[in-house]
N, CA, C and O of each residue as an XYZ file, in Angstrom:
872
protein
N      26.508    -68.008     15.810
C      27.421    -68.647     14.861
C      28.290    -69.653     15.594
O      28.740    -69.344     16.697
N      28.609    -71.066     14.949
C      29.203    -71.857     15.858
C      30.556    -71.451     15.566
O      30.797    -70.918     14.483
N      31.296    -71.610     16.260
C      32.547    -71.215     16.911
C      33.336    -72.931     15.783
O      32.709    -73.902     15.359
N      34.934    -72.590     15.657
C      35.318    -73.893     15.031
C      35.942    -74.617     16.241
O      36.215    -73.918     17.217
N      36.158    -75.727     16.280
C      36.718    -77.309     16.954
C      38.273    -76.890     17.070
O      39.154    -77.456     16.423
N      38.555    -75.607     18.163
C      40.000    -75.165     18.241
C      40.503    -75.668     19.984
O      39.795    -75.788     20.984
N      41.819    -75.854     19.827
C      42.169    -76.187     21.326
C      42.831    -74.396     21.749
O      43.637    -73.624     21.228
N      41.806    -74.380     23.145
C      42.118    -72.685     23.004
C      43.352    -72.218     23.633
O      43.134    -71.767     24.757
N      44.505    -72.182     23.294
C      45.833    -71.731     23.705
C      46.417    -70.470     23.226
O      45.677    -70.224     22.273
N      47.153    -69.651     23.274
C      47.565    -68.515     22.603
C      48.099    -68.760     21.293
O      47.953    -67.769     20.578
N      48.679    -69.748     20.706
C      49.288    -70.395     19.668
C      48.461    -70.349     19.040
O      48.431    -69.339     18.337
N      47.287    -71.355     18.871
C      45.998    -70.903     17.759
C      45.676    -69.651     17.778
O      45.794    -68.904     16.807
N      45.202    -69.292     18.998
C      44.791    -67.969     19.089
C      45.748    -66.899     17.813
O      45.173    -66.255     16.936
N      46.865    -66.926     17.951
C      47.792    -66.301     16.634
C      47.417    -66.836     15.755
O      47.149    -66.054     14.842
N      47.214    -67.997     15.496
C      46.959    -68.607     14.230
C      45.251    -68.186     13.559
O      44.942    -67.918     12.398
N      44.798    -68.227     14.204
C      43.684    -67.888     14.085
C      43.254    -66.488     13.874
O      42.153    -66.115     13.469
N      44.509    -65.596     14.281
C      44.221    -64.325     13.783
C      45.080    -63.923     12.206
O      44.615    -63.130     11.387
N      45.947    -64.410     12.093
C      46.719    -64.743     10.829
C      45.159    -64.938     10.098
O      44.534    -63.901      9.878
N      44.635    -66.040      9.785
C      43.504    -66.420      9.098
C      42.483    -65.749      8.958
O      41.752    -65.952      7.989
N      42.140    -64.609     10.076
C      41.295    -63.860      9.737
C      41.435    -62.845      9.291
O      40.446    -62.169      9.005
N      42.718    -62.384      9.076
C      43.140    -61.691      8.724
C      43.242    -61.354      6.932
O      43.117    -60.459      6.096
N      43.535    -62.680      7.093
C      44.043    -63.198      5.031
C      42.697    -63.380      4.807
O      42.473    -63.215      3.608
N      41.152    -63.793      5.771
C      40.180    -63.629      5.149
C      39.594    -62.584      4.844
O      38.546    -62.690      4.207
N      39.947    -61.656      5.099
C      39.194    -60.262      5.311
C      39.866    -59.684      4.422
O      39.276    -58.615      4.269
N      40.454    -59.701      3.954
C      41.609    -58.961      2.700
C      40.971    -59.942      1.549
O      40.276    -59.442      0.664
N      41.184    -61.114      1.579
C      40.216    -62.100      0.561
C      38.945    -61.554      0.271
O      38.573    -61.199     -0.848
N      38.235    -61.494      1.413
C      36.968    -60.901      1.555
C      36.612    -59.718      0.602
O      35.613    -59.618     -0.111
N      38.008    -58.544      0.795
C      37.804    -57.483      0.129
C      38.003    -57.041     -1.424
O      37.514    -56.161     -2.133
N      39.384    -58.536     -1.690
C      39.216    -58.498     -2.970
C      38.614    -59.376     -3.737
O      38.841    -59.123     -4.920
N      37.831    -60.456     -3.561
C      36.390    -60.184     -4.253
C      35.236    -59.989     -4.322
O      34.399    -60.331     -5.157
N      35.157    -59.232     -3.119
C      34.253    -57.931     -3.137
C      34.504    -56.735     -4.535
O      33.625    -56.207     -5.216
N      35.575    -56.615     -4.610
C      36.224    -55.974     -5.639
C      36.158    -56.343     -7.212
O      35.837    -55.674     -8.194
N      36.630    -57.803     -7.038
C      36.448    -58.522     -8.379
C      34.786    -58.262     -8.765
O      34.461    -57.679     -9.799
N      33.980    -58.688     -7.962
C      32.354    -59.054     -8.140
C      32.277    -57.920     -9.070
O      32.421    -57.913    -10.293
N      31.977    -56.793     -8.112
C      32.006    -55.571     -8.773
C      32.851    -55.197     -9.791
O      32.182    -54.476    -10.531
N      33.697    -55.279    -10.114
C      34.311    -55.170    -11.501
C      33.275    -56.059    -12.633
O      32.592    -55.513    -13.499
N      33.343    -57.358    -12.415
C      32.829    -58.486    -13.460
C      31.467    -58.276    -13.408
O      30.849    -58.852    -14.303
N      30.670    -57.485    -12.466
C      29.452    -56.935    -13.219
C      29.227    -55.767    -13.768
O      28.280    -55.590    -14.535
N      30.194    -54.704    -13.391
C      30.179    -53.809    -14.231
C      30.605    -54.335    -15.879
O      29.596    -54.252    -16.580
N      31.267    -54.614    -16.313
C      31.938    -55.759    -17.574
C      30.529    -56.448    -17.993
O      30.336    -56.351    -19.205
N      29.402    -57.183    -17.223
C      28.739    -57.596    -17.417
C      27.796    -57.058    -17.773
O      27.048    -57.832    -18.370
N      27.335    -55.795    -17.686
C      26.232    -54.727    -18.021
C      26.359    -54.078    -19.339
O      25.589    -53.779    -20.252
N      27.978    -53.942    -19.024
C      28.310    -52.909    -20.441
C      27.937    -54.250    -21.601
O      27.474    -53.966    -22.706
N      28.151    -55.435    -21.273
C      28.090    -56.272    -22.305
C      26.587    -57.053    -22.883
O      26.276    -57.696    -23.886
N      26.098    -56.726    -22.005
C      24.600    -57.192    -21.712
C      24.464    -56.279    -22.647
O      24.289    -56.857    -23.719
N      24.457    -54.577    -22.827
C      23.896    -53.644    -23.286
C      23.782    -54.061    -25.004
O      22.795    -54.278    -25.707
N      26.024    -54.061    -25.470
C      26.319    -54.433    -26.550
C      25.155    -55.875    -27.206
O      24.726    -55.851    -28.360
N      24.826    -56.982    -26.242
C      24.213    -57.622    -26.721
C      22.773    -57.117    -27.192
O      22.591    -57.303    -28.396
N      21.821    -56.583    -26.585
C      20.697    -56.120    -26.753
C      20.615    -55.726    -28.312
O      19.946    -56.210    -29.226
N      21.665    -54.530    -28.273
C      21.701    -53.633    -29.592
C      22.154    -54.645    -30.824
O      21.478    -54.766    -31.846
N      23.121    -55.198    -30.636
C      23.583    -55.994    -31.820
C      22.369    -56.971    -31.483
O      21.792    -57.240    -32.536
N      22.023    -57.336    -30.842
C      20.835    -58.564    -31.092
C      19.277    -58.046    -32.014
O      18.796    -58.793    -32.866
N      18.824    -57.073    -31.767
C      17.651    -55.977    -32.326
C      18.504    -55.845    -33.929
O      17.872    -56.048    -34.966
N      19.376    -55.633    -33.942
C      20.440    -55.465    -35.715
C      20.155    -56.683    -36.850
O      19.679    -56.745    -37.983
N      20.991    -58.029    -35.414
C      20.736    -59.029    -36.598
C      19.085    -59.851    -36.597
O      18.823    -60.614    -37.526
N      18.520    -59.713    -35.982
C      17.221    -60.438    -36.166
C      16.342    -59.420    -37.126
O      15.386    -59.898    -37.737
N      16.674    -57.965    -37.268
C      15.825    -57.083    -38.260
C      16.705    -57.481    -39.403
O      16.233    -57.153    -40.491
N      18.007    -58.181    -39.456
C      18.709    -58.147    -41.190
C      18.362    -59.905    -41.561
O      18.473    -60.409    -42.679
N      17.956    -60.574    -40.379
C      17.432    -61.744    -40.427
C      15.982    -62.219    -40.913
O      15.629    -63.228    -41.523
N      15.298    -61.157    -40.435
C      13.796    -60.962    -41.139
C      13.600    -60.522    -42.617
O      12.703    -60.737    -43.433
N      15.199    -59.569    -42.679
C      14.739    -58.947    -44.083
C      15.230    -60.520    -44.712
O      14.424    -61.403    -45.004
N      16.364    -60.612    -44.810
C      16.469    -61.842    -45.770
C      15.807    -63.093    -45.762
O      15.967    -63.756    -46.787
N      15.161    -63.548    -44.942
C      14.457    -64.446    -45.019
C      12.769    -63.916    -45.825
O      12.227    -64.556    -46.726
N      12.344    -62.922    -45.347
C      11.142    -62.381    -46.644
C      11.579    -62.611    -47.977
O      10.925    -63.247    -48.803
N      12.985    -61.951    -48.239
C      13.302    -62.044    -49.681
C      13.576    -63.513    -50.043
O      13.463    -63.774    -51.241
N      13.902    -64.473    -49.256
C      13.485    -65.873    -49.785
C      12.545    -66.663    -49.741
O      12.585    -67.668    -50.449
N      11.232    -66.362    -48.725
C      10.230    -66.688    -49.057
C      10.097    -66.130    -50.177
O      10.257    -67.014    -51.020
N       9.804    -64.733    -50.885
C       9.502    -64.569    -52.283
C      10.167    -65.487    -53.419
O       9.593    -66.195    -54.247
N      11.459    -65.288    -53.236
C      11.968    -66.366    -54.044
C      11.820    -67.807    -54.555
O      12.090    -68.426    -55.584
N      11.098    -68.126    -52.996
C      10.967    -69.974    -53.156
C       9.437    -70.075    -53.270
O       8.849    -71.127    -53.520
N       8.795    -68.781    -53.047
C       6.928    -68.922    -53.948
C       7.082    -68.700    -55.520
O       6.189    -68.889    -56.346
N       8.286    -68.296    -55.763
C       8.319    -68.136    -57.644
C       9.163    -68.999    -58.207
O       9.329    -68.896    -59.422
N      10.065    -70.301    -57.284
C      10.768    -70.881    -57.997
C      10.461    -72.338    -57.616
O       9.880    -72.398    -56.533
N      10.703    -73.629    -58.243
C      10.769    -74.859    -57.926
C      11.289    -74.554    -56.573
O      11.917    -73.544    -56.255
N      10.984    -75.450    -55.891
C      11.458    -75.946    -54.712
C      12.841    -77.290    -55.412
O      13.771    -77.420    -54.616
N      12.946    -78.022    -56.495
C      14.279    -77.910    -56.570
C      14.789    -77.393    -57.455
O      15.921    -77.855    -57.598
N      14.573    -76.703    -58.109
C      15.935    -75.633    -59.529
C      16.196    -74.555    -57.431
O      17.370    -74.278    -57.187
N      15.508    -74.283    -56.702
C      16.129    -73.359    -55.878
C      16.949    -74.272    -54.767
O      17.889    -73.885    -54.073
N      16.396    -75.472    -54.780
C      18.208    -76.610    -53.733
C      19.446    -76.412    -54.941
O      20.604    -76.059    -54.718
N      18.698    -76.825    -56.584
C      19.852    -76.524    -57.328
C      20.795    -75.531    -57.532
O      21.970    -75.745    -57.832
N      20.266    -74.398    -57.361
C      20.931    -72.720    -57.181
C      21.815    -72.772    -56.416
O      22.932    -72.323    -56.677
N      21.357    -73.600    -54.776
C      22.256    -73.424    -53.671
C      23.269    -74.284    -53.401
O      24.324    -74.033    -52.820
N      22.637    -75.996    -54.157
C      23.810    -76.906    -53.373
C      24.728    -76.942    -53.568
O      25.273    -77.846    -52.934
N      25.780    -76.065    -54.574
C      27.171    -76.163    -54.456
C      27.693    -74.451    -54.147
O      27.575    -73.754    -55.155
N      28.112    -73.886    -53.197
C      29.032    -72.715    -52.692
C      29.930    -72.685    -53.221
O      30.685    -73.657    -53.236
N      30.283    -71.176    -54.071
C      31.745    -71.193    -54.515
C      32.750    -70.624    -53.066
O      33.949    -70.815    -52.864
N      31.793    -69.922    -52.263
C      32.956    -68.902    -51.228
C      32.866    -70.171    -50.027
O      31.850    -70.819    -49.774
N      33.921    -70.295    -49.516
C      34.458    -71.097    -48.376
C      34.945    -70.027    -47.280
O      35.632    -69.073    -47.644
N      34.599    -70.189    -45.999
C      34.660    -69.299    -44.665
C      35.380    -70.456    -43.838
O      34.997    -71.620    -43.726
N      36.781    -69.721    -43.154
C      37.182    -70.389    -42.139
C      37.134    -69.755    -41.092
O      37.425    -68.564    -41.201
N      36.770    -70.258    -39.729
C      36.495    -69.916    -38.639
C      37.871    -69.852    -37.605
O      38.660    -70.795    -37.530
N      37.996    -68.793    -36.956
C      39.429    -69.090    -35.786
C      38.919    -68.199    -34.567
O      38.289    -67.141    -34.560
N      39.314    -68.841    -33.742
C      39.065    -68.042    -32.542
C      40.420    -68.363    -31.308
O      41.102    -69.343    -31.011
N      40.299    -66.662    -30.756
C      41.723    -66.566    -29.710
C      40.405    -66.521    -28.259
O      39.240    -66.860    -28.054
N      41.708    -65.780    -27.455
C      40.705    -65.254    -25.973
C      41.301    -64.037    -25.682
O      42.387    -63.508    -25.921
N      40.254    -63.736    -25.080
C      40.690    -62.279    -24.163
C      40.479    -62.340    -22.300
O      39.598    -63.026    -21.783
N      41.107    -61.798    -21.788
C      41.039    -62.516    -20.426
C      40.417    -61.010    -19.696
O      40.890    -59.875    -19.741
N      39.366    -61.448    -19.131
C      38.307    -60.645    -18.566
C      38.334    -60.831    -16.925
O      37.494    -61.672    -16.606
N      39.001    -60.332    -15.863
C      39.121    -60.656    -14.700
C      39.243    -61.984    -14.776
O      38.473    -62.775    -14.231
N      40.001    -62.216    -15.305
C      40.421    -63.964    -14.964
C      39.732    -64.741    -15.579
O      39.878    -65.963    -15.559
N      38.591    -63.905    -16.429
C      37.396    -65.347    -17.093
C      38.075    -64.749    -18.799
O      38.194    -63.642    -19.325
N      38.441    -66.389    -19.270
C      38.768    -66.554    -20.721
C      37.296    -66.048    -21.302
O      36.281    -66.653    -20.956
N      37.240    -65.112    -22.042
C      36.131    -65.033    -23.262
C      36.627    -64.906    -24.831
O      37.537    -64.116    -25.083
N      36.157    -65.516    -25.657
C      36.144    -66.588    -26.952
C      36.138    -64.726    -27.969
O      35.220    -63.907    -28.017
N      37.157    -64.675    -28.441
C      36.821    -63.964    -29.738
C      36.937    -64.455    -31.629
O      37.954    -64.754    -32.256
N      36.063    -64.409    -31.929
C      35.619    -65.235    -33.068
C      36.185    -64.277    -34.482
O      35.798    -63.159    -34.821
N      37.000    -64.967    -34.993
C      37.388    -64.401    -36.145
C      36.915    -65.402    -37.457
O      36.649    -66.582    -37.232
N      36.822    -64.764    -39.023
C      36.217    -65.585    -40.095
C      37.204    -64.895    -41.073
O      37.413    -63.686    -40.976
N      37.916    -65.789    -42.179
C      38.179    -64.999    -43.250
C      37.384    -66.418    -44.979
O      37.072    -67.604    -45.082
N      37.410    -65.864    -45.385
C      36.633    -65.993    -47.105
C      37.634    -66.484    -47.838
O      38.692    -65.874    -47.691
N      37.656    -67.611    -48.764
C      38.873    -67.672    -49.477
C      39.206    -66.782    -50.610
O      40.361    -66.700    -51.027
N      38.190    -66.093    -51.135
C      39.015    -64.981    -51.538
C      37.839    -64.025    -51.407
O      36.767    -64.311    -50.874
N      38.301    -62.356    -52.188
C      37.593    -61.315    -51.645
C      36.662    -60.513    -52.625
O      36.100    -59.421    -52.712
N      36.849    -61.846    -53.402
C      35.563    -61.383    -54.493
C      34.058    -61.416    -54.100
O      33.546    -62.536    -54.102
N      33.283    -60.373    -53.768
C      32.078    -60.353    -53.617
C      31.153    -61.062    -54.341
O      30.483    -61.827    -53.647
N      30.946    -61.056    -55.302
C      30.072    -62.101    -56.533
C      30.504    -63.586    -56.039
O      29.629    -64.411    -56.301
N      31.353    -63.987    -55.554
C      31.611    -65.203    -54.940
C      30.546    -66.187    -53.954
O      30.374    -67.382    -53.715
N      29.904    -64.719    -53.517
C      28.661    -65.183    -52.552
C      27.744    -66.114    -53.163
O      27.043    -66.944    -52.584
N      27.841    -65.854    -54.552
C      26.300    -66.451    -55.297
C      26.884    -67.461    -55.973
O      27.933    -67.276    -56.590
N      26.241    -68.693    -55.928
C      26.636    -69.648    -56.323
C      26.074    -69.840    -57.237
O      26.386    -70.999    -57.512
N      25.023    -69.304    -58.391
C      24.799    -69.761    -59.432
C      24.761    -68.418    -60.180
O      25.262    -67.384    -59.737
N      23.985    -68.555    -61.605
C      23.843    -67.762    -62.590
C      23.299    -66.581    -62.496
O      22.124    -66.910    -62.330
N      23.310    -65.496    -62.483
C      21.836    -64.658    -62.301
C      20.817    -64.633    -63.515
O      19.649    -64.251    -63.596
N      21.693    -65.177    -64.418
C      20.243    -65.172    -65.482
C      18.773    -66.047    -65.492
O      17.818    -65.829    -66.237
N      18.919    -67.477    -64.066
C      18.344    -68.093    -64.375
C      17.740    -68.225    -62.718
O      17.399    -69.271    -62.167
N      17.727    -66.900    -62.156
C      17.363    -67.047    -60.821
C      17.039    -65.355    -60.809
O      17.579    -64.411    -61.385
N      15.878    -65.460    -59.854
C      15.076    -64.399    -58.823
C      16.477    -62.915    -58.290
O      17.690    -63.019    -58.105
N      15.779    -62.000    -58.228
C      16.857    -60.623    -57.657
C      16.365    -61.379    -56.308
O      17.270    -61.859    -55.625
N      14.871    -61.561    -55.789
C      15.333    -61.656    -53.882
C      16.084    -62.349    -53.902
O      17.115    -61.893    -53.407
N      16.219    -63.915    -54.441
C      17.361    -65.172    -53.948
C      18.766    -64.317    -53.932
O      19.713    -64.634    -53.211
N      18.776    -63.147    -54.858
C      19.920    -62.564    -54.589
C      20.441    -61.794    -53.478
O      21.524    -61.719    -52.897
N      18.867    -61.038    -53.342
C      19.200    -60.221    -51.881
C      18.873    -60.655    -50.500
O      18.982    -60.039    -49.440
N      18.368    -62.082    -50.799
C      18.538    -63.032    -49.293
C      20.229    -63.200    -49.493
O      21.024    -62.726    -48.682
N      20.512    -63.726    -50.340
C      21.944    -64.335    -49.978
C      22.843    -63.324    -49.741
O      23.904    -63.383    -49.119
N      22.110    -62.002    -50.520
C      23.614    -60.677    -49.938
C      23.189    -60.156    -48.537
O      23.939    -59.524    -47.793
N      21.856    -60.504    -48.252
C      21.859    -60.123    -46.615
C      22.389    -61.229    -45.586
O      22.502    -60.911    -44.402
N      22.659    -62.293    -45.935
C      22.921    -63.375    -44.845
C      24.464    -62.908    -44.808
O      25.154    -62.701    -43.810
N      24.881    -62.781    -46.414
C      26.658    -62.410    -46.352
C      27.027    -61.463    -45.362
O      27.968    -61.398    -44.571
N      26.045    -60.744    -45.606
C      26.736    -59.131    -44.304
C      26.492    -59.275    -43.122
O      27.100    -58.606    -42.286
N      25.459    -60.264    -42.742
C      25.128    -60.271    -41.376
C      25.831    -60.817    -40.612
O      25.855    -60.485    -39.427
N      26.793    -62.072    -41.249
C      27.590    -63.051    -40.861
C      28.487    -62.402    -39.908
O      28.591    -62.682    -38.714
N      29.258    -61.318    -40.694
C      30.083    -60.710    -39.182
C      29.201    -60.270    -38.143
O      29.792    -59.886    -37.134
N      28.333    -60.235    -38.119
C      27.435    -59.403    -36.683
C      26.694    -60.823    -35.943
O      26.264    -60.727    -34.794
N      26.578    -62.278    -36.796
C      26.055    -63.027    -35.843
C      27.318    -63.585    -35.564
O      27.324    -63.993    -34.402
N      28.218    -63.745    -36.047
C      29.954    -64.069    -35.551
C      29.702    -63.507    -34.128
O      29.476    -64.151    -33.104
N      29.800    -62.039    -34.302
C      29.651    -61.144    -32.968
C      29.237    -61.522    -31.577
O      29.678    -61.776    -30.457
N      27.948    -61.399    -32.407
C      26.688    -61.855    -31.831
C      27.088    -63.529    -30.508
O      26.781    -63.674    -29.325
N      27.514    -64.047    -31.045
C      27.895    -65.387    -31.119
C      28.939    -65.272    -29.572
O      28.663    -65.878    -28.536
N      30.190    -64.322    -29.758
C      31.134    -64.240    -29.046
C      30.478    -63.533    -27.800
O      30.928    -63.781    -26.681
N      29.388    -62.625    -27.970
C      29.131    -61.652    -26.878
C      27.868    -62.171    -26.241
O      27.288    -61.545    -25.354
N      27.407    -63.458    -26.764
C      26.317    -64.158    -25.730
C      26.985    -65.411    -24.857
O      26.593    -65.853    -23.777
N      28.333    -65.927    -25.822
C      29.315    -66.561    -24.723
C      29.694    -66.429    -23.847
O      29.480    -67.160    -22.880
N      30.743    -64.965    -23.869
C      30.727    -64.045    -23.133
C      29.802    -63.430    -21.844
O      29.967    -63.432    -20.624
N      29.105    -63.083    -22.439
C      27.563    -63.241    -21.347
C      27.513    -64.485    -20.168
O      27.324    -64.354    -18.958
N      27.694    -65.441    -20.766
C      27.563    -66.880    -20.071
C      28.623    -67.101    -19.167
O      28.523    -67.334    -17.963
N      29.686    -67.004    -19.872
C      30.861    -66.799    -18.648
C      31.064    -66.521    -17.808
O      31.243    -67.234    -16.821
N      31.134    -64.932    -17.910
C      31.230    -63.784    -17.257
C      29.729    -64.496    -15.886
O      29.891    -64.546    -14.667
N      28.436    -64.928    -16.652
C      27.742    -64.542    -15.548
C      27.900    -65.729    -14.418
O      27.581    -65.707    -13.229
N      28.804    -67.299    -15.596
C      29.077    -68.255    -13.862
C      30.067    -67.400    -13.265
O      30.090    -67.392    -12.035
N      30.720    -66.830    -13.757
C      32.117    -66.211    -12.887
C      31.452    -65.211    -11.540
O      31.780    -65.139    -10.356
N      30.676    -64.703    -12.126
C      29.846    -63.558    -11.141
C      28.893    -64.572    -10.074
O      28.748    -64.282     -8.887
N      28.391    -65.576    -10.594
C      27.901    -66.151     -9.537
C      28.785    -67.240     -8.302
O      28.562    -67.504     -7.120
N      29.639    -67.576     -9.091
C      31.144    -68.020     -8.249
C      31.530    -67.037     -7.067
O      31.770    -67.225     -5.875
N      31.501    -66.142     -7.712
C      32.714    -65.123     -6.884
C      31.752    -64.752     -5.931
O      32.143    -64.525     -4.786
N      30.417    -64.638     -6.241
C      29.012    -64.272     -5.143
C      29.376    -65.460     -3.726
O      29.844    -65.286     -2.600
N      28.874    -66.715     -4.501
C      29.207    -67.483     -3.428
C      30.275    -67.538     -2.282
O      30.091    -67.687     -1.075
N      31.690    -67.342     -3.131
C      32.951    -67.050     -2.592
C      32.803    -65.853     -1.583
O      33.375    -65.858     -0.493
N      31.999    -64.828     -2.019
C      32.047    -63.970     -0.987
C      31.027    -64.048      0.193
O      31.230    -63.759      1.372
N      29.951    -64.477     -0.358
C      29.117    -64.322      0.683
C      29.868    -65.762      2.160
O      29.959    -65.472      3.353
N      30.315    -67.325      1.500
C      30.799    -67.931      2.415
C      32.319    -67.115      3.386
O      32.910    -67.640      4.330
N      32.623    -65.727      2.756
C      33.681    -65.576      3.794
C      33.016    -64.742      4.653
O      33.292    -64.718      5.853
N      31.930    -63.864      4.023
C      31.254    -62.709      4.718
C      30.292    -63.214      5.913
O      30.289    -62.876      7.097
N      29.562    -64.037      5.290
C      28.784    -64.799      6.359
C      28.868    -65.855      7.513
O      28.299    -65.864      8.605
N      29.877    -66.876      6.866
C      30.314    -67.841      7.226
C      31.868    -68.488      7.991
O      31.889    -69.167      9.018
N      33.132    -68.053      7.153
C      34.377    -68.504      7.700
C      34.778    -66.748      8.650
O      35.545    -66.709      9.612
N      34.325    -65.958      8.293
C      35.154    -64.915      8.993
C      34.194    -64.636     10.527
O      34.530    -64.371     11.681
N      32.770    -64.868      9.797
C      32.013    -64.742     11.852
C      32.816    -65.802     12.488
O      33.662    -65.474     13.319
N      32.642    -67.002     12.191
C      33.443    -68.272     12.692
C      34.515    -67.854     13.427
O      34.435    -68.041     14.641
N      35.492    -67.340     12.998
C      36.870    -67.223     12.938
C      36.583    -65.772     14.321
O      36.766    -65.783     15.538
N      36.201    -64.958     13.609
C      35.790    -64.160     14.885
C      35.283    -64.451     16.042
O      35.713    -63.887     17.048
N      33.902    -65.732     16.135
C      33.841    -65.830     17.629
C      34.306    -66.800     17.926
O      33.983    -67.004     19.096
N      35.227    -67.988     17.369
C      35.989    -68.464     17.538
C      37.669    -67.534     18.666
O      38.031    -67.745     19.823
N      37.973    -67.015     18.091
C      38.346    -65.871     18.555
C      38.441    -65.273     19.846
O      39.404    -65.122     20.598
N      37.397    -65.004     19.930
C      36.533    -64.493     21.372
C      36.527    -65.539     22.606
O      36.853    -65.493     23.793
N      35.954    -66.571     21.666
C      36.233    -67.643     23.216
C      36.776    -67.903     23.036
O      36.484    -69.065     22.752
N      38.523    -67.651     22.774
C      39.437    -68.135     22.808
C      40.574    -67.297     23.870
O      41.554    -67.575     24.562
N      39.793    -66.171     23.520
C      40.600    -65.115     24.510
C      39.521    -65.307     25.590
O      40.266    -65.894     26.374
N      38.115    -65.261     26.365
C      37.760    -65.784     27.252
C      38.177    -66.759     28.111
O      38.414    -66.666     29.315
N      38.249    -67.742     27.356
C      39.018    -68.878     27.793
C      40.392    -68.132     28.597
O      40.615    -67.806     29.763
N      41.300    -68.045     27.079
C      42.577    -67.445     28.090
C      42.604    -66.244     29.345
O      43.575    -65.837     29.984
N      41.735    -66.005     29.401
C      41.375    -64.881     30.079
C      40.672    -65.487     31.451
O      40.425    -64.798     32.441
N      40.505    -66.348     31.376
C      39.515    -67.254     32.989
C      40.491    -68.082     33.334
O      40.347    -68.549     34.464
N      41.847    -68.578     32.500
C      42.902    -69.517     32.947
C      43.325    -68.614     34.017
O      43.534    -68.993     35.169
N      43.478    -67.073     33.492
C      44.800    -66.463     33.841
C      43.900    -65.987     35.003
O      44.496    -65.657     36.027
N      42.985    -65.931     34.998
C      42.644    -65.040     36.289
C      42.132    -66.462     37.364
O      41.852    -66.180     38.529
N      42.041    -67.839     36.945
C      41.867    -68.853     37.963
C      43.628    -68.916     38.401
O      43.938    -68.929     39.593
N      44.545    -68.948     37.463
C      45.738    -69.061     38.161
C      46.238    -67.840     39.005
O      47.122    -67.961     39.852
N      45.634    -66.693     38.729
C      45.767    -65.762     40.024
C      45.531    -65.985     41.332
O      46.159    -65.813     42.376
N      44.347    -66.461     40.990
C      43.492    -66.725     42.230
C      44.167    -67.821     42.950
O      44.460    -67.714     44.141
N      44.365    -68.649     42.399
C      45.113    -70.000     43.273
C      46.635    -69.315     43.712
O      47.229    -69.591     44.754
N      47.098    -68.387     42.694
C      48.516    -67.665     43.146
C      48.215    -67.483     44.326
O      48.620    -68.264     45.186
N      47.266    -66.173     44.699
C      47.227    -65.627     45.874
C      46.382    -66.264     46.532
O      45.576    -65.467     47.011
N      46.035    -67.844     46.940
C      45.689    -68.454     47.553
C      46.737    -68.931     48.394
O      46.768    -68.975     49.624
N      47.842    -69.387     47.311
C      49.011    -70.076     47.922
C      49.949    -68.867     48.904
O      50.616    -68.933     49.937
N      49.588    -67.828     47.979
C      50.494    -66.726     48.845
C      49.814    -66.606     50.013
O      50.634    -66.373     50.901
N      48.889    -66.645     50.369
C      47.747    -66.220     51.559
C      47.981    -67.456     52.368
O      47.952    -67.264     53.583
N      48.184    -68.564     52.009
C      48.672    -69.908     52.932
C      50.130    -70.179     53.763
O      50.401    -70.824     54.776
N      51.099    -69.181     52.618
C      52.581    -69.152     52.991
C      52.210    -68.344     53.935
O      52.555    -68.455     55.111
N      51.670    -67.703     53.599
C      51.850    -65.792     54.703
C      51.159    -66.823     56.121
O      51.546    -66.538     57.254
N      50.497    -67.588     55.994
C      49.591    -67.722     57.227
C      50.437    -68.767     57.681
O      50.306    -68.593     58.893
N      51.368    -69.922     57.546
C      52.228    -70.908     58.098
C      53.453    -69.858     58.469
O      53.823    -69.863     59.643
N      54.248    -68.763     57.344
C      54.896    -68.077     58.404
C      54.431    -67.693     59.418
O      55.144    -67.952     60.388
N      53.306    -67.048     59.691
C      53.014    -66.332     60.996
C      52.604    -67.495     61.922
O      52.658    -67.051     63.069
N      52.297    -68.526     61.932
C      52.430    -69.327     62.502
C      53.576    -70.057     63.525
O      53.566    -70.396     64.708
N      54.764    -70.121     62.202
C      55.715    -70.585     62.582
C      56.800    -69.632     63.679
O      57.816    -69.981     64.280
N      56.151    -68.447     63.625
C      56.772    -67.276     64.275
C      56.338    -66.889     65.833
O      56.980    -66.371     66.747
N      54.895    -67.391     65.732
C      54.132    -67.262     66.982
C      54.806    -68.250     67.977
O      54.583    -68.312     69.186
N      55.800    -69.125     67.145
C      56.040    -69.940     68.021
C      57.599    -70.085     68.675
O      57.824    -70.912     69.558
């Protein structure tokens, strides 16, 4: 591992342990996070599966019951049935904060709460399926709402998990070996100063000692 572009003195040397220090604690909490936001991610994966198998079987049923409908009726008296809606749906959505990742919760309310509202025309002059396509799309609506929030969700959650992967693996692999053998030859280093300035110490001492005895012989 290459070592970083440090001037090796004891000063970095502190500094440099400060940093590895705050990386390794970094290191550990999102190590921590990861694991949280995929556990979150499984349980939600699951919820999706099940609610997904729900609305595509209430999606099949109502769409059969309008193929029947639109093999027994004009193709337009059945645009006429539909093109004007009496029920109006407004859409709102807040967040919920999931380890730090915003996920979208989807709310709907109806302008009012009359059920028969669903059907926009007569029943005397239209099909029971056109009826029970349109009362299955009504009920399903809250579950693909759902549906809707918990595949967002999904998406989020899974850049967040691949973020925080990266994030960890560059401290695990990358800035903290660095920093560590950075480190090392840094105390090497200081460690060959101190023992070359010994050496020249007791060079000089070994030179004094030898001009005193010199100067004494005489």
């Amino acid at each position: 591992m290459a070592k970083l572009a440090v001037n090796p003195t004891r000063m970095e040397l502190t500094r440099l342990k400060v940093r590895l220090k705050t990386a390794r604690r970094g290191h550990k909490l999102l190590k921590d996070k990861r694991d949280e936001l995929m556990k979150q991610f499984l349980e939600i994966v699951r919820q999706n599966r099940a609610l997904r198998l729900k609305v595509e079987a209430a999606l099949i049923k109502a769409g059969n019951s309008f193929t029947v409908a639109s093999a027994a009726m004009s193709p337009e008296f059945l645009e006429e049935a539909l093109l004007y809606p009496k029920q109006s749906v407004a859409l709102d959505f807040k967040y919920k904060n999931i380890m730090s990742v915003n996920v979208p919760i989807y709310e709907f309310k109806t302008s009012n709460d009359d059920p028969s509202e669903i059907f926009p025309y007569g029943f005397a002059t239209t099909l029971g399926e056109l009826d029970d396509a349109v009362l299955a799309l009504s009920e399903i609506l809250p579950d693909l709402l759902q549906l809707a929030q918990i595949e967002k969700s999904v998406q989020l959650l899974s850049q967040e998990i691949e973020k925080t992967r990266r994030r960890v693996n560059a401290l695990e692999y990358v800035m903290i070996p660095q920093l560590e053998e950075t480190i090392r030859y840094i105390v090497m280093k200081l460690d060959e100063n101190e023992r070359g300035n010994l050496s020249r110490l007791m060079k000089v001492k070994d030179m004094m000692v030898a001009e005193a005895r010199k100067k004494n012989a005489y």
